[in-house]
Backbone as CSV, one residue per row, in Angstrom:
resi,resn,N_x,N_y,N_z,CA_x,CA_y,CA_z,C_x,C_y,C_z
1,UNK,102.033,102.893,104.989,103.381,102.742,105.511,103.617,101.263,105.821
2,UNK,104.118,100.934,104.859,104.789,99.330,105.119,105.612,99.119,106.707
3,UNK,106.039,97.773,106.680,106.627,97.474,108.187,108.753,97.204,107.561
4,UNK,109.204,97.670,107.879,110.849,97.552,108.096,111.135,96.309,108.324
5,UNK,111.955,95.322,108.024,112.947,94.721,107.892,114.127,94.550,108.160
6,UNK,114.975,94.794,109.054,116.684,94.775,108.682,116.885,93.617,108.630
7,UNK,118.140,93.188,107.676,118.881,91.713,107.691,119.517,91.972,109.070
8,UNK,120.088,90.927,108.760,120.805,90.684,109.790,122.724,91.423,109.790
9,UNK,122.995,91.559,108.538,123.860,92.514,108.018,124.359,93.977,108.474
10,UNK,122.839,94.430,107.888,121.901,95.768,108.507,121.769,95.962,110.349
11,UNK,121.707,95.248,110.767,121.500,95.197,112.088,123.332,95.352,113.003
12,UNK,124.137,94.266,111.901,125.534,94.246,112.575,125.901,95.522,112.172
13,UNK,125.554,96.265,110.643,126.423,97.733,110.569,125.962,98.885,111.785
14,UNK,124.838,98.513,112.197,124.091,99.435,113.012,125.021,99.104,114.156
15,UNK,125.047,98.421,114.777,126.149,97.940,115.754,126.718,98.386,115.853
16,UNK,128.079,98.373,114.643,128.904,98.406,114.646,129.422,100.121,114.428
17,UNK,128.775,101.092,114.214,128.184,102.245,113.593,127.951,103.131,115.705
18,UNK,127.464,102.179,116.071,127.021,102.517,117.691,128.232,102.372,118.462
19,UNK,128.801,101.217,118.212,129.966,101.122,119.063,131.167,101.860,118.511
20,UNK,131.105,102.045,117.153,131.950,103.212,117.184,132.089,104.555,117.772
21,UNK,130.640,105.104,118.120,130.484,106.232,118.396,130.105,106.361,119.647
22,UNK,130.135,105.342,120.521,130.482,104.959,122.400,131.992,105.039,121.950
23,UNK,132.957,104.499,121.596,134.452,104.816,121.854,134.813,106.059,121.643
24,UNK,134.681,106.608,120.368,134.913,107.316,120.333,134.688,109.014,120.090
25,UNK,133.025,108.976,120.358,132.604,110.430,120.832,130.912,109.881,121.074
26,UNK,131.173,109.694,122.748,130.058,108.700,123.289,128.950,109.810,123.000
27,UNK,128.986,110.967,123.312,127.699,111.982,122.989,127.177,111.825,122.077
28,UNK,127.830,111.362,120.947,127.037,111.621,119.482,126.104,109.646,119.039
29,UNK,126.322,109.060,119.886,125.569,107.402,120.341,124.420,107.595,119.380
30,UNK,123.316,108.575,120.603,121.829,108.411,120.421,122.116,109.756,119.634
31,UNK,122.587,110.734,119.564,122.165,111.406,117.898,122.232,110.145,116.832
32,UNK,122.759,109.848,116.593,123.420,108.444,115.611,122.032,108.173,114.827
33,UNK,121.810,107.518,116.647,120.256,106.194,116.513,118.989,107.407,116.266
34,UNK,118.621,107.627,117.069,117.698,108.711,116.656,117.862,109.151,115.266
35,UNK,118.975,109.396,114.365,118.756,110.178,112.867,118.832,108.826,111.983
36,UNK,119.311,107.616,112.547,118.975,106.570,112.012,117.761,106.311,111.991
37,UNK,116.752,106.265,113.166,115.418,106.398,113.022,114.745,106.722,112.427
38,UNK,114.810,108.428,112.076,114.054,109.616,111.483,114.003,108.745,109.429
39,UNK,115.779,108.652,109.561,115.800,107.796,108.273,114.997,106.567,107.843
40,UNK,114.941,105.720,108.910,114.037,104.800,108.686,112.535,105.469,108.249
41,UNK,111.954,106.158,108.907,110.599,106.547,109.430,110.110,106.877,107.782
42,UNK,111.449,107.733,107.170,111.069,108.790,106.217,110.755,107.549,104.995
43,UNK,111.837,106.282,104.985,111.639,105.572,103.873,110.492,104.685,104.212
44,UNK,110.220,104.489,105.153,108.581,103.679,104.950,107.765,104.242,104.624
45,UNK,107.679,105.518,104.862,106.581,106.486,104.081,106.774,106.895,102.641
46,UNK,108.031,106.912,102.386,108.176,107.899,101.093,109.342,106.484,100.376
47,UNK,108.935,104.762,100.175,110.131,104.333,99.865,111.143,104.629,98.499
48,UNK,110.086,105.327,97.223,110.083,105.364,95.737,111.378,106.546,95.514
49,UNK,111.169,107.588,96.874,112.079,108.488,96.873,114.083,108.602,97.082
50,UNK,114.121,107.071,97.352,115.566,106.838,97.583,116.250,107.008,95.928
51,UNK,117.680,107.197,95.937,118.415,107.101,94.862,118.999,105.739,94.919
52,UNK,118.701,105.631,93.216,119.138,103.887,92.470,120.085,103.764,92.307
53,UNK,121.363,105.141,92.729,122.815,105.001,92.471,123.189,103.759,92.207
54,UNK,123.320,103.034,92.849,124.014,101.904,93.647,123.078,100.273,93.104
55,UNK,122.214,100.637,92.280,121.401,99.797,91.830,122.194,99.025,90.856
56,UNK,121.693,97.737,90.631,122.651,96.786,89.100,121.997,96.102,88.687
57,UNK,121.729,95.725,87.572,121.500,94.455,86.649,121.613,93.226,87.336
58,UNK,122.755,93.005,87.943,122.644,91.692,88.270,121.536,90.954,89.473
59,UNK,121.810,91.804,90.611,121.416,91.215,91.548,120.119,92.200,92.304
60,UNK,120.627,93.343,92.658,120.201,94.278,93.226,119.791,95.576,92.412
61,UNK,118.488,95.114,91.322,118.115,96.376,90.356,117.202,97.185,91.589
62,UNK,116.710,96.647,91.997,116.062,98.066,92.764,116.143,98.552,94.163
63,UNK,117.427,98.003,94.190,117.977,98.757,95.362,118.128,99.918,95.817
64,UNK,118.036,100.828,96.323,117.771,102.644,96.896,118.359,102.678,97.848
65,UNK,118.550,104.055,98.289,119.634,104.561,99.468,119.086,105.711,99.794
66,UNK,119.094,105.676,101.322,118.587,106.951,101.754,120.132,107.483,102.399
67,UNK,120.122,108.814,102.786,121.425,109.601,103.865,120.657,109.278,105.220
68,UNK,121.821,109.131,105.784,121.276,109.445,107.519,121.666,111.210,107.760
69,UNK,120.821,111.823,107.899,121.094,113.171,108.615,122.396,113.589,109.322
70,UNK,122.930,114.267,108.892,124.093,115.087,110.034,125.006,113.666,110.400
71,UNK,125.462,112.909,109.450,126.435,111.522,109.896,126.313,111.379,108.355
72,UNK,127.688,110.742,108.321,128.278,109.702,107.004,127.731,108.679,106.764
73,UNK,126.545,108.226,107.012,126.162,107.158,106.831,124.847,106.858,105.600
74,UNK,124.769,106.247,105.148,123.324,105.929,103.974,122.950,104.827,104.134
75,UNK,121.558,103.946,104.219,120.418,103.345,104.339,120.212,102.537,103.305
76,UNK,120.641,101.466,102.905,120.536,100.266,101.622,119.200,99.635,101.656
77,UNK,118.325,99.692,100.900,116.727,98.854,100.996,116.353,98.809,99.872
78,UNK,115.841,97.915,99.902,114.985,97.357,98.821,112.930,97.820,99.400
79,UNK,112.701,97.949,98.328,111.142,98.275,98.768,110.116,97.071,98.143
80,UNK,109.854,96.283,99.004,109.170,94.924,98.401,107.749,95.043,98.949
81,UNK,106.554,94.067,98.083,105.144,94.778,97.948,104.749,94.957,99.552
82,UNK,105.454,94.098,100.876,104.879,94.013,101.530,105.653,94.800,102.710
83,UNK,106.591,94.714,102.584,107.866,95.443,103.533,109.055,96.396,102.817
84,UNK,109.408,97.239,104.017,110.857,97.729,102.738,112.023,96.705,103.404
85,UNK,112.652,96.405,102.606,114.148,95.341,103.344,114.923,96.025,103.275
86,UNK,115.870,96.448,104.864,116.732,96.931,104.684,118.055,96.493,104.520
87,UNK,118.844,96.145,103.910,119.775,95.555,103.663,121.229,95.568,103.906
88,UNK,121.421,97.253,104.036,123.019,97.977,104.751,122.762,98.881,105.241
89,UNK,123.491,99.304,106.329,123.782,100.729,106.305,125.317,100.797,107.338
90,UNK,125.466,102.005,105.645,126.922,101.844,105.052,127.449,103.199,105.414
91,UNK,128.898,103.158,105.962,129.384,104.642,106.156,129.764,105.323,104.265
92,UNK,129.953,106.496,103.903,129.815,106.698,103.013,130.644,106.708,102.379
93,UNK,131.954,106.740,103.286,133.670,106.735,102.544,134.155,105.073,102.460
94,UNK,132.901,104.146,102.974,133.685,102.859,102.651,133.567,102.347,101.326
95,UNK,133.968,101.436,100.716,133.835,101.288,99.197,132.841,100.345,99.191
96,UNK,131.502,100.844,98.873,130.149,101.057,98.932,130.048,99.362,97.871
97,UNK,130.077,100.097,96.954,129.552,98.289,95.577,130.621,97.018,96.211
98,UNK,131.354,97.198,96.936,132.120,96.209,97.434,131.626,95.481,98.524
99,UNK,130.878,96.820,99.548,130.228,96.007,100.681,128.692,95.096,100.321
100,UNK,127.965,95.699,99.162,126.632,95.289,98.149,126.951,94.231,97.581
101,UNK,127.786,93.504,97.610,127.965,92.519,96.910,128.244,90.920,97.498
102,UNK,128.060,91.168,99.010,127.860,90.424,99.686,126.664,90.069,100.208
């Protein structure tokens, strides 16, 4: 089990993902983080298992995506020899290759 990574990107969607869900349905906060967790946990163990949907030629060929459990959200990483990098995590109705391209 490799060691996690978030950019710094990754870290503001998480944020931003939290403070949404203190305004506006503060109960569901730490479900959030906690199934964000579980998500993390599952791709350091298992990283090969994400889908390449979202993968491209140009920049980001082996990019993978995990779901977060019971929330709209999916898990952007790259799995590199020494760490997995996580790179987004993206609600699922936003326009996804648009936010990857930054």
């Amino acid at each position: 089990m490799r060691p996690i990574r978030l950019r710094e990107q990754a870290r503001d969607d998480l944020n931003d993902a939290a403070a949404y869900y203190d305004e506006h349905a503060a109960h569901m906060t730490l479900r959030f983080i906690e199934a964000y967790l579980v998500a993390e946990a599952y791709i350091a163990k298992h990283p090969a298992t994400g889908s390449l949907r979202y993968a491209n030629e140009d920049q980001l060929r082996e990019l993978r995506f995990w779901l977060v459990s019971d929330f709209p959200y999916a898990v952007f990483y790259i799995d590199r020899p020494d760490f997995i990098d996580i790179v987004r995590v993206l609600h699922q109705a936003s326009d996804i290759p648009q936010h990857l391209q930054h």
